[in-house]
C-alpha positions in Angstrom: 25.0 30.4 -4.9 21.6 31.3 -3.4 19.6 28.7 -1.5 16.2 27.9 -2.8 13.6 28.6 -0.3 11.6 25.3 1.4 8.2 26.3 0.0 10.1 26.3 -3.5 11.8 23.1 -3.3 8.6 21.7 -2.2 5.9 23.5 -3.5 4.9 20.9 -6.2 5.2 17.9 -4.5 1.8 16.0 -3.4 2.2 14.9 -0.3 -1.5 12.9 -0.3 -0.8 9.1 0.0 -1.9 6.7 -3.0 -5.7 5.8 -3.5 -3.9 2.1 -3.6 -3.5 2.5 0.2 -6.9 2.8 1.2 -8.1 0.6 -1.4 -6.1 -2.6 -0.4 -7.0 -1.5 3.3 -10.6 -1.3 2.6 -10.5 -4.7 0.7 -8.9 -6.6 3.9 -11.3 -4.9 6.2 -14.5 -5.8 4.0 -13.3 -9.3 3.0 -11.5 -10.7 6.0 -12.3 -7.9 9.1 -9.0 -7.3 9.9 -6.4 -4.4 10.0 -3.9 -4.1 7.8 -0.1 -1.6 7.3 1.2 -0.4 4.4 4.2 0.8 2.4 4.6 1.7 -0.9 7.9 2.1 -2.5 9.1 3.0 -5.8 8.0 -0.8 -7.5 6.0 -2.7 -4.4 3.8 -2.4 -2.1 4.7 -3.8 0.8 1.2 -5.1 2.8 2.0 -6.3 6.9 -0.8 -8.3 8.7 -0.5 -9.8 12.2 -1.7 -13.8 11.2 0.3 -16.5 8.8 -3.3 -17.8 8.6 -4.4 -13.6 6.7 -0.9 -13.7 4.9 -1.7 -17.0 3.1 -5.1 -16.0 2.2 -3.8 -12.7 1.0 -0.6 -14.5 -1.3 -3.6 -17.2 -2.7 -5.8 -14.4 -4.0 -2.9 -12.1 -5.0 -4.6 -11.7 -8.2 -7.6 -11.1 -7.4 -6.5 -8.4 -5.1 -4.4 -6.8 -7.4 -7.3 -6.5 -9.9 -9.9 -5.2 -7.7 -7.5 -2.2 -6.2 -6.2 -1.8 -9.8 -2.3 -1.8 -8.7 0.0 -2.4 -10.8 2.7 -3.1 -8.5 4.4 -6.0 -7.0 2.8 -7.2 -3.8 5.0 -7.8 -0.8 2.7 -9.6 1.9 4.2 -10.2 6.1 3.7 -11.2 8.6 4.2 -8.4 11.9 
């Protein structure tokens, strides 16, 4: 059995994170001025802000964020 060299395993592999990212964080910055983390995993998109008040906003205009950052995506949105 021969081991298949890093570069090779990895070669093809993108390693650039989604557009979504800095979309949704350019949307919160623009709209409310505030900072935003996020994850993606294989079927959400988890989106961590520090305020209940920001969270709130964010779940109420869900929609409206998901169609301006074109994700497709279920939104996860914490506080933390």
């Amino acid at each position: 059995m021969s081991m298949d060299s890093l570069q090779h395993i990895l070669g093809g592999r993108s390693f650039e994170p989604p557009a979504e990212i800095d979309q949704i964080k350019d949307y919160i910055k623009r709209r409310y001025q505030a900072n935003c983390r996020i994850e993606i995993k294989e079927r959400e998109i988890t989106i961590s802000v520090k305020s209940a008040p920001l969270a709130n906003e964010l779940r109420l205009n869900q929609a409206h964020l998901k169609e301006t950052c074109n994700v497709s995506k279920r939104l996860v949105i914490r506080i933390g």
